[in-house]
N, CA, C and O atoms as a CHARMM CRD file, in Angstrom:
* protein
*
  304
    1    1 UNK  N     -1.11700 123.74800 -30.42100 PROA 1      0.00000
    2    1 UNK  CA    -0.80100 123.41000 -31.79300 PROA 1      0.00000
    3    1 UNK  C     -1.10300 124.61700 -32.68200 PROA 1      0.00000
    4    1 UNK  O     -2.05400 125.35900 -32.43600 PROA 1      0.00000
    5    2 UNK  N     -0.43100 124.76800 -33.52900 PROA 2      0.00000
    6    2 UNK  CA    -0.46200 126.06700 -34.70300 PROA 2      0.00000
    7    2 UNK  C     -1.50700 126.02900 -34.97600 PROA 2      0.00000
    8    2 UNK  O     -2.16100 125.16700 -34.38900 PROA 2      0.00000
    9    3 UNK  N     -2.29400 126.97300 -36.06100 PROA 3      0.00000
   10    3 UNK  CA    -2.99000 126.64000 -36.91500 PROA 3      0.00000
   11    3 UNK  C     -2.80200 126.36400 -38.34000 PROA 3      0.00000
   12    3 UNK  O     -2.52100 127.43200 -38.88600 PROA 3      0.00000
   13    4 UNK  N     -2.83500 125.32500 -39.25100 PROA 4      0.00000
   14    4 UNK  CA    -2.68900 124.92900 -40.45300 PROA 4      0.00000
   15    4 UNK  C     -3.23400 125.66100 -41.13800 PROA 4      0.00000
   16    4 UNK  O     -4.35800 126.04200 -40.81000 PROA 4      0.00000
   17    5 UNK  N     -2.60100 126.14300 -42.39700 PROA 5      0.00000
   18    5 UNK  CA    -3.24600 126.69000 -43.48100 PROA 5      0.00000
   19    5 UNK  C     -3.54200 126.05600 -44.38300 PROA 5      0.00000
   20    5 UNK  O     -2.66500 125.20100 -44.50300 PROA 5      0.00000
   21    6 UNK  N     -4.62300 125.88600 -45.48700 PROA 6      0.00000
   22    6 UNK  CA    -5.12000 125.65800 -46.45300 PROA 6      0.00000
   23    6 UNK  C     -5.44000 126.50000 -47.43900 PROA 6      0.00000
   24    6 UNK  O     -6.12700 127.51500 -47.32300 PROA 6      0.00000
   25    7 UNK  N     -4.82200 125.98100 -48.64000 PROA 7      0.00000
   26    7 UNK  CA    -5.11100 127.07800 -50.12100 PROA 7      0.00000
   27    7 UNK  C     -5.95700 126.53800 -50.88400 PROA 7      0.00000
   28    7 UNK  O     -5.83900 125.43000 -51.40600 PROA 7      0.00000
   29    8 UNK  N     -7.35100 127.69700 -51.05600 PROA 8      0.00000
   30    8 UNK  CA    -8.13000 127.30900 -52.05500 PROA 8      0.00000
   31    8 UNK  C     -8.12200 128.48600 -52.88600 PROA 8      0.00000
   32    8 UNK  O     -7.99500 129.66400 -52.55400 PROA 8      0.00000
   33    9 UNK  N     -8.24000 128.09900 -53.73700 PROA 9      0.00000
   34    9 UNK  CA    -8.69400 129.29200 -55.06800 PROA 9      0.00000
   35    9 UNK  C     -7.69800 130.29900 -54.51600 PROA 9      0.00000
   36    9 UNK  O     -8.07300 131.41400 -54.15400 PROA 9      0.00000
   37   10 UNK  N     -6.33900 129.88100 -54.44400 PROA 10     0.00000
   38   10 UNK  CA    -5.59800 130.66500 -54.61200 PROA 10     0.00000
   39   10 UNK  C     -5.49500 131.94900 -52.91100 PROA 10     0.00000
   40   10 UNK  O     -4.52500 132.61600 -52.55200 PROA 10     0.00000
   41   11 UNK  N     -6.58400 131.86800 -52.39800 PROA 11     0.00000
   42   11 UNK  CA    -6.79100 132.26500 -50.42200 PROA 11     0.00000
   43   11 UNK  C     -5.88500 131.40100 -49.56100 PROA 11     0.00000
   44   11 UNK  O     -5.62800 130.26900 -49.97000 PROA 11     0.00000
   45   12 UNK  N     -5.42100 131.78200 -48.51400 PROA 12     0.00000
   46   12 UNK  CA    -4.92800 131.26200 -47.30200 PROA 12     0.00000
   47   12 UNK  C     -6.18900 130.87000 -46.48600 PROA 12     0.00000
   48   12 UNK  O     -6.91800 131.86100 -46.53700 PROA 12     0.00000
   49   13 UNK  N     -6.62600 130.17100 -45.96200 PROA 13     0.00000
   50   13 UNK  CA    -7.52400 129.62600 -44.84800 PROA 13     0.00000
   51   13 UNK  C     -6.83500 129.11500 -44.27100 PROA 13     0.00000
   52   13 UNK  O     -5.95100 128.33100 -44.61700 PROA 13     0.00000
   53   14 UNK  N     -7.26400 129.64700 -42.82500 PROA 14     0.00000
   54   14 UNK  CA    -6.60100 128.98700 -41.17300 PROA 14     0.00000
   55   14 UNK  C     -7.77600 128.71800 -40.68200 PROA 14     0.00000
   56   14 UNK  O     -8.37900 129.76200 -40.43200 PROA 14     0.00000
   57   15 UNK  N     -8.47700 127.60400 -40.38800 PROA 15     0.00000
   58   15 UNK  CA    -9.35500 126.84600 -39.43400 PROA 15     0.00000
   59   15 UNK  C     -8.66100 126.40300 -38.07200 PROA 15     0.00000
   60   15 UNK  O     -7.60900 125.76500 -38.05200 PROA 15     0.00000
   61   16 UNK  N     -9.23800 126.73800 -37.12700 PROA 16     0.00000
   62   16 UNK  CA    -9.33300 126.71200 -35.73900 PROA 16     0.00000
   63   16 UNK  C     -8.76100 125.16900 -35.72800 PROA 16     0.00000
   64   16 UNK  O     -7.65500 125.03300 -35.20400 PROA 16     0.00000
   65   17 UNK  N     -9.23700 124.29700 -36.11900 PROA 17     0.00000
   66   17 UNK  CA    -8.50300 122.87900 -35.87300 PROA 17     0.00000
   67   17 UNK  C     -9.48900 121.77200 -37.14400 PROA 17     0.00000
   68   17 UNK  O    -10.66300 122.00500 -37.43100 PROA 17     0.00000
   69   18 UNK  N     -8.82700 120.83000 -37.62500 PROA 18     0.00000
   70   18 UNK  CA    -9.23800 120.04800 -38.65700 PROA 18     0.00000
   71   18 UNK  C     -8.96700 119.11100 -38.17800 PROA 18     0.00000
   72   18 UNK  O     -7.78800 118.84800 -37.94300 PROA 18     0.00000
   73   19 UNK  N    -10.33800 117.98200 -37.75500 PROA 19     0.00000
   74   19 UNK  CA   -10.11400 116.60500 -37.19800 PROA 19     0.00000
   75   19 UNK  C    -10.53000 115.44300 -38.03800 PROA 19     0.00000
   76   19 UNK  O    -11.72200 115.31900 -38.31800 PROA 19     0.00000
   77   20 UNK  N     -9.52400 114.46200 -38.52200 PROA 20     0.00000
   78   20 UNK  CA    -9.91000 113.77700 -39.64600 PROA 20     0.00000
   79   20 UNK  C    -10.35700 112.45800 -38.85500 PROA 20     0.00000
   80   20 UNK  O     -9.49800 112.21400 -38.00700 PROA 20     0.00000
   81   21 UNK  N    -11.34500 111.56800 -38.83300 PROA 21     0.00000
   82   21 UNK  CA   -11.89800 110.44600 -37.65100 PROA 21     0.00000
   83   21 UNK  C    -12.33400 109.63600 -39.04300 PROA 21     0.00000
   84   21 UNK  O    -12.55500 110.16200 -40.13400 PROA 21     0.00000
   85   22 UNK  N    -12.38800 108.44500 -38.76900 PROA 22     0.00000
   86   22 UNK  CA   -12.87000 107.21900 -39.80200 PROA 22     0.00000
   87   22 UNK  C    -13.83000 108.19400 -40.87300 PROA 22     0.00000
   88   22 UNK  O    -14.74500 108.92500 -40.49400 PROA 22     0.00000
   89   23 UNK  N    -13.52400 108.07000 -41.84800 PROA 23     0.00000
   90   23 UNK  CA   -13.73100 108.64200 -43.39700 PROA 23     0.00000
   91   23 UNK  C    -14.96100 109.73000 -42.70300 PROA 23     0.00000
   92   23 UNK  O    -16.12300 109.91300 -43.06800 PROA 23     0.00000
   93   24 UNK  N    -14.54300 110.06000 -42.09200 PROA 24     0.00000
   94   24 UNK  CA   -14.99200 111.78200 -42.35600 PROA 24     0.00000
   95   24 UNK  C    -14.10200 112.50500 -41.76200 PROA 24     0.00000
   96   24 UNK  O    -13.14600 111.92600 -41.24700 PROA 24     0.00000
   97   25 UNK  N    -14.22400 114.20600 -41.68100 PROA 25     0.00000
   98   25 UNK  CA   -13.42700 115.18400 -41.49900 PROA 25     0.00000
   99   25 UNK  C    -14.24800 116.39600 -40.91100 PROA 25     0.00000
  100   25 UNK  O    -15.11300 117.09900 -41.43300 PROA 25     0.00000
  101   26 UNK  N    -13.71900 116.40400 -39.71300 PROA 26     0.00000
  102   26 UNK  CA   -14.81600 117.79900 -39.33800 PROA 26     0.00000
  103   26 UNK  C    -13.94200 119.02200 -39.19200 PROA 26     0.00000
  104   26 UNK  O    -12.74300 118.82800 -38.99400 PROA 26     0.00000
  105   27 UNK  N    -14.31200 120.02700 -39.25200 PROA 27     0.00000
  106   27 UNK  CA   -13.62900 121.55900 -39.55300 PROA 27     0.00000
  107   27 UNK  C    -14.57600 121.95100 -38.24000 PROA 27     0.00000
  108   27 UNK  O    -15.78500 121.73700 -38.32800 PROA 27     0.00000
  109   28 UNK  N    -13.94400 122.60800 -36.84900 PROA 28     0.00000
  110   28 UNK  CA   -14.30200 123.35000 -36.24400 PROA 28     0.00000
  111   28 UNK  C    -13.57700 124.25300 -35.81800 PROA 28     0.00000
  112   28 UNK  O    -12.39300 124.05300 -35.55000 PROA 28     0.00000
  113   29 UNK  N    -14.31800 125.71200 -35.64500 PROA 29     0.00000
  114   29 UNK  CA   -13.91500 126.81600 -35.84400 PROA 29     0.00000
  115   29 UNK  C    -14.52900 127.41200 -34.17700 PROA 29     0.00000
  116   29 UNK  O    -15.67500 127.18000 -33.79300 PROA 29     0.00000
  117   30 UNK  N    -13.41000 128.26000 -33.28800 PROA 30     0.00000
  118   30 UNK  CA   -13.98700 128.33600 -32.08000 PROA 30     0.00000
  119   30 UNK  C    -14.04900 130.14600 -32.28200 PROA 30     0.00000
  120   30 UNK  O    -13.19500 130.84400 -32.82700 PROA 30     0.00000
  121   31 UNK  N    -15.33500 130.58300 -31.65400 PROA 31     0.00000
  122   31 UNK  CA   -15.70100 131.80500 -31.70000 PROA 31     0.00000
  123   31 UNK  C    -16.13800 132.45300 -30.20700 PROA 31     0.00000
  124   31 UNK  O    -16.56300 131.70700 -29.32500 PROA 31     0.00000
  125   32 UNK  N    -16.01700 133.70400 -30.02500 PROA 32     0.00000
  126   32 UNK  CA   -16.92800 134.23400 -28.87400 PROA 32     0.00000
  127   32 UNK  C    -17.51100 134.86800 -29.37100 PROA 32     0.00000
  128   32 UNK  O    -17.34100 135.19900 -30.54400 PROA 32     0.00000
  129   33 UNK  N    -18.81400 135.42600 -28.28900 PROA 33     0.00000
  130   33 UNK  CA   -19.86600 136.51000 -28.69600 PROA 33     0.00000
  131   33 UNK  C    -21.01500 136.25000 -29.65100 PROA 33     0.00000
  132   33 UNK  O    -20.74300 135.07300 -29.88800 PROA 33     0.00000
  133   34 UNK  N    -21.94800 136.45600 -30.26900 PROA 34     0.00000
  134   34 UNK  CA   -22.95800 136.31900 -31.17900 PROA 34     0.00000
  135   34 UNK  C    -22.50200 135.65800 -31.85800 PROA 34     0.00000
  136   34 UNK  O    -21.42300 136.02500 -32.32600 PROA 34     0.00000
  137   35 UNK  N    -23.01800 134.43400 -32.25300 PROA 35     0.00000
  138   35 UNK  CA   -23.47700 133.80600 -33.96500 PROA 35     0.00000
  139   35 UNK  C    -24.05900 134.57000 -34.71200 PROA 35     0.00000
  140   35 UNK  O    -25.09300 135.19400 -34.47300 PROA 35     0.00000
  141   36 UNK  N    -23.46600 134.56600 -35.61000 PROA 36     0.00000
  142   36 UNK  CA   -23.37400 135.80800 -37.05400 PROA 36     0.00000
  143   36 UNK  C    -23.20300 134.33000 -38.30800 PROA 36     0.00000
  144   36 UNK  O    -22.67600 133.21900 -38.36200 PROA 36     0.00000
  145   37 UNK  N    -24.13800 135.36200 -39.25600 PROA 37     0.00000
  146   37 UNK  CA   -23.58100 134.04200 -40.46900 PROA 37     0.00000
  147   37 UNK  C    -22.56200 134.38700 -41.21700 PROA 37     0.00000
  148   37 UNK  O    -22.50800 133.82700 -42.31200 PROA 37     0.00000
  149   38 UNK  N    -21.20700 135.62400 -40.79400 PROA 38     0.00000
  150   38 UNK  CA   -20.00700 135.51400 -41.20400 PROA 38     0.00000
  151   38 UNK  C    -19.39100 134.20100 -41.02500 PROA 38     0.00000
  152   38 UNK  O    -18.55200 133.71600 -41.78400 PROA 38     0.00000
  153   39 UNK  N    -19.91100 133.60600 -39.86700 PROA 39     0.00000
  154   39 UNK  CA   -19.52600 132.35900 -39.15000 PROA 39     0.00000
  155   39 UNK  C    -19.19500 131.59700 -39.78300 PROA 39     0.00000
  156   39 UNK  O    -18.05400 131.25900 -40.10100 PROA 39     0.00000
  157   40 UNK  N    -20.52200 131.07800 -40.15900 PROA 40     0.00000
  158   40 UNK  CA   -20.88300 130.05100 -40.86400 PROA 40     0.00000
  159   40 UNK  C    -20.61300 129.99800 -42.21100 PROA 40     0.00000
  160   40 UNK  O    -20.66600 128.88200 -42.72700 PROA 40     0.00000
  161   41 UNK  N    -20.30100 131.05700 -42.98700 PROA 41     0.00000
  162   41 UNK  CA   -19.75100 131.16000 -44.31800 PROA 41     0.00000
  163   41 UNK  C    -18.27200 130.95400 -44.30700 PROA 41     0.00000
  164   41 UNK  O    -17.73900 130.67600 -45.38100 PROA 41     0.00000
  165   42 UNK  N    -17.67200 131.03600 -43.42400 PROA 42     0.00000
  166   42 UNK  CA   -15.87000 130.93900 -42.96400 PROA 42     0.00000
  167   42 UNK  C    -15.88600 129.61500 -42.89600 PROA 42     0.00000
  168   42 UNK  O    -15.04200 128.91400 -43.45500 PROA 42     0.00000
  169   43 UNK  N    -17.14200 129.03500 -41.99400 PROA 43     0.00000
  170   43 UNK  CA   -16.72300 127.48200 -41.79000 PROA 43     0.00000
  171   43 UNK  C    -17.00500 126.60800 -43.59600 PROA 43     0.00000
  172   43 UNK  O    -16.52700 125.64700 -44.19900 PROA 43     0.00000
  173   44 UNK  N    -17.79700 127.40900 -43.78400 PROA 44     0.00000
  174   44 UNK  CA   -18.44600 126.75100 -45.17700 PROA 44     0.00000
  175   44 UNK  C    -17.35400 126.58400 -46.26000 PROA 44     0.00000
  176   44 UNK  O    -17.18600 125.64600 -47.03900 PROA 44     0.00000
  177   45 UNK  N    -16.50000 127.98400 -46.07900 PROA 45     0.00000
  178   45 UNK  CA   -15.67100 127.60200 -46.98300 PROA 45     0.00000
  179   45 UNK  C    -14.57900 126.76300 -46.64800 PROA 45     0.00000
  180   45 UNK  O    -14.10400 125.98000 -47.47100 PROA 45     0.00000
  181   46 UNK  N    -14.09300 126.89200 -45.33600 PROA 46     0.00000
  182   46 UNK  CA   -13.15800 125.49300 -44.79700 PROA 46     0.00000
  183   46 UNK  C    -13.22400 124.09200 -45.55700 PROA 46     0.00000
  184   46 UNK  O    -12.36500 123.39800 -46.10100 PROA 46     0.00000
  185   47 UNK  N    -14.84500 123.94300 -45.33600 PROA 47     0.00000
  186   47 UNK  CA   -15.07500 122.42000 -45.66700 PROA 47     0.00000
  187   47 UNK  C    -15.09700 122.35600 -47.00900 PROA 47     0.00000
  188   47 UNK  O    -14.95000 121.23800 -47.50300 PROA 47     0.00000
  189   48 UNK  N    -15.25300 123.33200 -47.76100 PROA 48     0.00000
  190   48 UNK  CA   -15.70300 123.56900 -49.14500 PROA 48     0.00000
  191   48 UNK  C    -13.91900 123.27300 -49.63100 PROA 48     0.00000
  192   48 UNK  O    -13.74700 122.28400 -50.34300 PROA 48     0.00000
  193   49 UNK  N    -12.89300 123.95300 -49.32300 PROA 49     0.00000
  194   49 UNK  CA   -11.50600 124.01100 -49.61700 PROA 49     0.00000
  195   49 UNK  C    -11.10700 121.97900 -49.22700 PROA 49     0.00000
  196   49 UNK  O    -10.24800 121.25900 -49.73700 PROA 49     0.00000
  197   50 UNK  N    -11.83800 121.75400 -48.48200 PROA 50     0.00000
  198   50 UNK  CA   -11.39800 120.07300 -47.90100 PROA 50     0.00000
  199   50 UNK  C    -11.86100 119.17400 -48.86000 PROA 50     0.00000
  200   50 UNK  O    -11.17100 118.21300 -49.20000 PROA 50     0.00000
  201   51 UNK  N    -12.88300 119.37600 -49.29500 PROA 51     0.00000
  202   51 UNK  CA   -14.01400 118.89300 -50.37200 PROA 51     0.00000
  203   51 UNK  C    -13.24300 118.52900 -51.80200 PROA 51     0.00000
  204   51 UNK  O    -13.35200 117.53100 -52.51400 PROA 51     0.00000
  205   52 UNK  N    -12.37400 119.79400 -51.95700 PROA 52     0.00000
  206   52 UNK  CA   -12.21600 120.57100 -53.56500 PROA 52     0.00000
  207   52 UNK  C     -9.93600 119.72200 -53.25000 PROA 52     0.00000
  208   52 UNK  O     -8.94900 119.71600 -53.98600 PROA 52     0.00000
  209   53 UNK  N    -10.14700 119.31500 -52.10600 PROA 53     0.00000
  210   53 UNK  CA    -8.99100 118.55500 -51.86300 PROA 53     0.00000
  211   53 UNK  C     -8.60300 116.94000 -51.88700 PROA 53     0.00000
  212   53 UNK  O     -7.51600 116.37500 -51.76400 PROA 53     0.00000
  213   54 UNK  N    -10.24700 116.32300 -52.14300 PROA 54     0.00000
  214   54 UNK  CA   -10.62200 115.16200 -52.17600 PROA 54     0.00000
  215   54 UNK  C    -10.86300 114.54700 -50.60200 PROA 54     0.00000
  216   54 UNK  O    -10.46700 113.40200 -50.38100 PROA 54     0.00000
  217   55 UNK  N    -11.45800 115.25200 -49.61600 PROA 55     0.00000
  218   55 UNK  CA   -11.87000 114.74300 -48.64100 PROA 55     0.00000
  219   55 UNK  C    -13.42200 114.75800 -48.78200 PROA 55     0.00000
  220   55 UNK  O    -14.09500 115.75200 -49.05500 PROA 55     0.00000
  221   56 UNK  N    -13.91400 113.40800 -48.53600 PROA 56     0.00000
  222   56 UNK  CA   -15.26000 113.12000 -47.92400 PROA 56     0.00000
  223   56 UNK  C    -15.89000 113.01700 -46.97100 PROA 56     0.00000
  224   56 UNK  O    -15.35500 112.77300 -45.89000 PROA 56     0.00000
  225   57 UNK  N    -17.01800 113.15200 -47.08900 PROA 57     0.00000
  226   57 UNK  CA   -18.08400 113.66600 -45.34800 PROA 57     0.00000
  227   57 UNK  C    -17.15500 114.78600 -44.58300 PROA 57     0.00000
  228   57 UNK  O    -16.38100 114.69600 -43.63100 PROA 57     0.00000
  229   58 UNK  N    -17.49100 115.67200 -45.25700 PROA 58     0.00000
  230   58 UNK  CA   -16.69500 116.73800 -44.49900 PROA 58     0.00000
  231   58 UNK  C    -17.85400 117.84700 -43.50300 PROA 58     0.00000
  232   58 UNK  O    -18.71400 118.65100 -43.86300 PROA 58     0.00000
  233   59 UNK  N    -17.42400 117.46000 -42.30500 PROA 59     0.00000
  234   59 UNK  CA   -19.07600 118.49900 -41.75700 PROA 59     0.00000
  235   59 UNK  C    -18.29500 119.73900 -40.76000 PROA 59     0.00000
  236   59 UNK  O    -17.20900 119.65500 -40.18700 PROA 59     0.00000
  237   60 UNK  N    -19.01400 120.59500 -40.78000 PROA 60     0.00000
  238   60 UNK  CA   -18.25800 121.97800 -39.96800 PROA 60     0.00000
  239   60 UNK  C    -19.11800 122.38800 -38.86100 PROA 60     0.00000
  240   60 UNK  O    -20.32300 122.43600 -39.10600 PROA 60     0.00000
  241   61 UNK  N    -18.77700 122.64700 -37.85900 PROA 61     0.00000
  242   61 UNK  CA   -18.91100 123.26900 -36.89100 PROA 61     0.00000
  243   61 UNK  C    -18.38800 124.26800 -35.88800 PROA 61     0.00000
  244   61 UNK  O    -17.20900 124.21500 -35.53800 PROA 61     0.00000
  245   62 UNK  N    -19.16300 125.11900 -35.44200 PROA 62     0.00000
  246   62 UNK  CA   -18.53800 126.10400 -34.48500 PROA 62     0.00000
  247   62 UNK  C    -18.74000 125.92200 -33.19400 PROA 62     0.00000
  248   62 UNK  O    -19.76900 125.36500 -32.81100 PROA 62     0.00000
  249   63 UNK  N    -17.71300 126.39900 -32.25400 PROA 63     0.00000
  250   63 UNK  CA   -17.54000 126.19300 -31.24200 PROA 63     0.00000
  251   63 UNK  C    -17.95100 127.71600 -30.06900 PROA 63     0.00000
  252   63 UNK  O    -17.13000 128.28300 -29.34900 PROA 63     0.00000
  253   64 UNK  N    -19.18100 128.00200 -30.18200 PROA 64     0.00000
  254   64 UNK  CA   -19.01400 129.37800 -29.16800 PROA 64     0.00000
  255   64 UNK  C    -18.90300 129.28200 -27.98900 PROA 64     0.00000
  256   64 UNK  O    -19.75200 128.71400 -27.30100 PROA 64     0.00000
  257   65 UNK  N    -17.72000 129.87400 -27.46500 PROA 65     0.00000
  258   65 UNK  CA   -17.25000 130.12200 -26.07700 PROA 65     0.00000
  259   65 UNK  C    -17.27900 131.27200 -25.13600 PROA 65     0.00000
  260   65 UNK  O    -16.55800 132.26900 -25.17700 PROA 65     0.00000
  261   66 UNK  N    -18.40700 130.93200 -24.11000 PROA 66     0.00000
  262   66 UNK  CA   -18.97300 132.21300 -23.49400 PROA 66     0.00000
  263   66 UNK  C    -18.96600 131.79300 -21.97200 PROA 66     0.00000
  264   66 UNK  O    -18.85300 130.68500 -21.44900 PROA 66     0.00000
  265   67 UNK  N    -19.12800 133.07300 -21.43500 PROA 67     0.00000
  266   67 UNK  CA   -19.09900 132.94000 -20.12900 PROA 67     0.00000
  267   67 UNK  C    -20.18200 131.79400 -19.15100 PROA 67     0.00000
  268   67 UNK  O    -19.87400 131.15800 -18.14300 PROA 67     0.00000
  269   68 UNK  N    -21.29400 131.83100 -19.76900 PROA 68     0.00000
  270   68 UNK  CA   -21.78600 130.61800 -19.34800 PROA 68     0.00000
  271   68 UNK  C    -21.89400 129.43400 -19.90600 PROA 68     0.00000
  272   68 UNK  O    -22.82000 128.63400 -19.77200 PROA 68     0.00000
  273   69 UNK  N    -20.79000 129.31200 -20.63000 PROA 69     0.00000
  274   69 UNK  CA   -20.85700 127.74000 -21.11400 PROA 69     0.00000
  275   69 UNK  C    -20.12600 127.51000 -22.51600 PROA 69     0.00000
  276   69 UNK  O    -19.40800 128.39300 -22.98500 PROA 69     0.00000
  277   70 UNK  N    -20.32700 126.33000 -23.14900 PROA 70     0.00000
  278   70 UNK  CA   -20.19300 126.43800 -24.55800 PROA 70     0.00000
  279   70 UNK  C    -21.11400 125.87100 -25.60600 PROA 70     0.00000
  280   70 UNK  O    -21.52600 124.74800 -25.31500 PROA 70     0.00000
  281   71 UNK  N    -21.52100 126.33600 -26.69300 PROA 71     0.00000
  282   71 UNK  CA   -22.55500 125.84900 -27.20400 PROA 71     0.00000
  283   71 UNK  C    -21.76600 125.41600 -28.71300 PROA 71     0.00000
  284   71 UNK  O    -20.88400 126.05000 -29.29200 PROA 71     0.00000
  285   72 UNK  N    -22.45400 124.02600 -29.14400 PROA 72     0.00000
  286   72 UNK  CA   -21.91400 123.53300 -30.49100 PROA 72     0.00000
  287   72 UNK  C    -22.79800 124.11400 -31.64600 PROA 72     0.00000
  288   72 UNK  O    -23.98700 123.89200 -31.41900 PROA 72     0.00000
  289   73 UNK  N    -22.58100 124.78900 -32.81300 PROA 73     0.00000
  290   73 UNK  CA   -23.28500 124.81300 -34.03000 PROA 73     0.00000
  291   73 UNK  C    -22.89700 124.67000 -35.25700 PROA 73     0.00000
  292   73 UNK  O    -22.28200 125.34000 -36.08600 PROA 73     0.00000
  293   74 UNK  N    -23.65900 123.09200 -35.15900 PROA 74     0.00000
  294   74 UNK  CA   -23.35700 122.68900 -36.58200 PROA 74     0.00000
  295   74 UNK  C    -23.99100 123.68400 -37.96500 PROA 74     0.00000
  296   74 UNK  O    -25.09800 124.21500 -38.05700 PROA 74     0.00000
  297   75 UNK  N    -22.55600 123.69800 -39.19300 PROA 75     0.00000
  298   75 UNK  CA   -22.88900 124.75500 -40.23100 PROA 75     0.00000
  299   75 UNK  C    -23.61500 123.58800 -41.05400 PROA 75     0.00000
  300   75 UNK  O    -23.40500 122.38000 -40.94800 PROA 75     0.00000
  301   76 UNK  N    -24.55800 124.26800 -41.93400 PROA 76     0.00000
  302   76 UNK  CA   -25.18200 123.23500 -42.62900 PROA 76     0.00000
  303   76 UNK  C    -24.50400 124.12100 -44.11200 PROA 76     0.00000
  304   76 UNK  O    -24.71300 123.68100 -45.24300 PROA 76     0.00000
């Protein structure tokens, strides 16, 4: 599946995939290599653009994908 764009403040945002489940909405974003808080500021603004769109409980997470495994981290 593509990735969808979203316009906030006038930016293009492409999030990795946007899953909308009984009144909430999660934004996860799949990465390799180090967690960096570029990360987490990309995901922040995802949810922040979903928010400012009239979606509620909007929570973000990243998806790092590495050779031994995958690990979930939720953005606060």
């Amino acid at each position: 599946m593509k990735e969808q764009a979203l316009i906030h403040n006038g930016e293009e945002l492409r999030p990795d995939r946007v899953v909308f489940s009984k009144g909430e909405t999660w934004v996860v974003d799949f990465k390799t290599g180090v967690e960096n808080d570029e990360h987490h500021e990309q995901v922040r603004n995802y949810c922040e653009a979903l928010r400012s769109m009239g979606y509620e409980k909007v929570k973000g997470y990243l998806l790092y994908l590495r050779e031994e495994g995958a690990e979930v981290v939720e953005v606060m």
